[in-house]
C-alpha positions in Angstrom: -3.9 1.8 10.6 -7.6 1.3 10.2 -9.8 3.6 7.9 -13.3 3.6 6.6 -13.9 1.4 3.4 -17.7 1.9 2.7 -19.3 0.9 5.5 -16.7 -1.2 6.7 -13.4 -1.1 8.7 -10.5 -1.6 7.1 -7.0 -1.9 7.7 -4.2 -0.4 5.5 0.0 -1.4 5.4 2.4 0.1 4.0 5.0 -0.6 2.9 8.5 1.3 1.6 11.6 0.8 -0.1 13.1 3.3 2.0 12.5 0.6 5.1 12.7 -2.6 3.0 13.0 -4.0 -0.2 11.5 -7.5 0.5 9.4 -8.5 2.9 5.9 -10.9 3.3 2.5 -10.2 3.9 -0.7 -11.8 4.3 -4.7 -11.8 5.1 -6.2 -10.9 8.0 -5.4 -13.6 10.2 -4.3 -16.0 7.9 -3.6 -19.0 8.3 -7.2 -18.4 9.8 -9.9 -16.4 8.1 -10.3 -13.2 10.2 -13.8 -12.4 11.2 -13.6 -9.1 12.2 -11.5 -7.6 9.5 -13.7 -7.5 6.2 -11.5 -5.7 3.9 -7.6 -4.7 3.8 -5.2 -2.6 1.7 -1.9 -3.1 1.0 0.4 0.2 -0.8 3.5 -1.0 -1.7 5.7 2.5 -2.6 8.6 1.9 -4.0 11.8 4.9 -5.2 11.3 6.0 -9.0 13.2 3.8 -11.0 11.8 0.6 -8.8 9.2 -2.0 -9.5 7.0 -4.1 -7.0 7.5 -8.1 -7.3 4.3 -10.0 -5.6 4.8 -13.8 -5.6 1.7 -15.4 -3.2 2.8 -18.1 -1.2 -0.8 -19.4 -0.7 -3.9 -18.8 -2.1 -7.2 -20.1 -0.4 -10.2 -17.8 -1.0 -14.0 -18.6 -0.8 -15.4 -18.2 -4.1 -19.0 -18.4 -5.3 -19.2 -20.4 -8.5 -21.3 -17.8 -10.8 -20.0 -17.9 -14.3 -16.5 -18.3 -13.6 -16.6 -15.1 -12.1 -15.1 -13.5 -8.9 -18.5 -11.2 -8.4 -19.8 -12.4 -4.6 -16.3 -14.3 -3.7 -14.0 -13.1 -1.1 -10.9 -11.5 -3.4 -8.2 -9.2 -4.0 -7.9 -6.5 -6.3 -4.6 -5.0 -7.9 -4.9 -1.8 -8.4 -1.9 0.5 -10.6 -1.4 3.9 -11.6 -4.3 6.6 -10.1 -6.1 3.6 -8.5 -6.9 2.1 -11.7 -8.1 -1.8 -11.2 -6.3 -4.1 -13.2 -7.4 -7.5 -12.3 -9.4 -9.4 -10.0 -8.4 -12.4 -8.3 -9.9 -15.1 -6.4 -10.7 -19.0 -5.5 -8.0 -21.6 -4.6 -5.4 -21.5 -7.0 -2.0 -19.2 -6.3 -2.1 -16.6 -9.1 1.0 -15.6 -11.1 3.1 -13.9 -9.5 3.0 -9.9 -10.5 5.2 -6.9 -11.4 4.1 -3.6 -11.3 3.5 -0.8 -14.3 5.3 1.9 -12.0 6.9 2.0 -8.3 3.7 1.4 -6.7 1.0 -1.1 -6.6 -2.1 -1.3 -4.3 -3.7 -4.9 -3.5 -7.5 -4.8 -1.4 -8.5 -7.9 0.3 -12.0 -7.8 0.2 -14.1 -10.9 1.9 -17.3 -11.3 1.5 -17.8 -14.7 2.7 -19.8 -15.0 6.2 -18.4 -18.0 7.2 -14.4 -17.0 7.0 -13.7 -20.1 8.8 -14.3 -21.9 5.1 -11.1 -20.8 3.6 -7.6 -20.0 4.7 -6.8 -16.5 3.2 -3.3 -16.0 1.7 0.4 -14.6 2.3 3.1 -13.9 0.1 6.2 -12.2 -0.8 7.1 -8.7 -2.4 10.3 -7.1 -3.3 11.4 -4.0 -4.7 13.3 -4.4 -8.0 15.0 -2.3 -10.9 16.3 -3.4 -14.0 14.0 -5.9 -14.7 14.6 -8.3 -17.7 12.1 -9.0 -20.2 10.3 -12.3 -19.5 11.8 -15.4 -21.6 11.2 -18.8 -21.9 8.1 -18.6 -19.6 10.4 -17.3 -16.3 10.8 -14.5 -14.9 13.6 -13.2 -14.0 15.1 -9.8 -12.5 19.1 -8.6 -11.7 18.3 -7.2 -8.4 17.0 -10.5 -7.0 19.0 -13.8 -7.0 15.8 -15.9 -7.2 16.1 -20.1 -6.3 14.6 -21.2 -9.6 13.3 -19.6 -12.4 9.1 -19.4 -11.8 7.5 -21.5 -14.9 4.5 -19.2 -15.5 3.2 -22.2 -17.9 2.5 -24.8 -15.3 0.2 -22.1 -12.9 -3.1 -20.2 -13.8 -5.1 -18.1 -12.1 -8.6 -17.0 -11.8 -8.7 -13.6 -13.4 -11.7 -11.2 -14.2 
């Protein structure tokens, strides 16, 4: 579905519980930087009661290396209750992963990088969850999912503004 961001196109996804709880996502045409799409949303709407998981797979974004800060840098933004921006995120390193405040959560991809051939974009995983545990030992953990291993939130890091 494309809208108007600004004075750019955009493309939105949606995506519901009601259709499926887990699923992937990505970039515009990742693993190759999309030209043509400068900006994309993703709503993740989830039943009251239920949580959005986002781990990122891979994370490869041009970033512009003013003061540690995302500013000019292609990025996205996570966005929670009434469209209030939480953090920024951007540059090469894969984020933590992230649980939402409520049963929704909003990500924009934003690029502002002219040459998209530069960096690779990223994809990821989300998941709708209920009866999430409290975080312990530096994992996370949740009894909906069976995860693999438990994610050690102390060996990754993020740039954040």
């Amino acid at each position: 579905m494309f809208y108007k961001s600004g004075n750019r196109e955009a493309v939105r996804d949606t995506f519901n519980s009601d259709f499926s709880k887990t699923g992937y996502f990505n970039s515009p045409g990742y693993p190759y930087k999309s030209d043509t799409e400068k900006s994309k949303e993703f709503h993740f709407k989830g039943i009251p009661g239920e949580r959005v998981r986002i781990v990122f797979d891979n994370f490869n974004l041009y970033r512009k290396n003013v003061n540690n800060r995302c500013g000019e840098s292609d990025s996205v933004l996570r966005y929670e209750k009434e469209n209030q921006k939480v953090v920024n995120l951007c540059g090469n390193i894969v984020p933590l992963p992230i649980m939402s405040e409520s049963n929704e959560l909003k990500l924009e991809y934003r690029q502002a990088n002219e040459f998209p051939e530069e960096k690779q974009g990223f994809n990821g995983s989300y998941a709708f969850v209920t009866r999430c545990k409290p975080a312990t030992n530096d994992t996370i953990e949740t009894q909906s999912l069976t995860p693999k291993t438990p994610i050690d939130i102390a060996s990754r890091s993020s740039s954040i503004i």
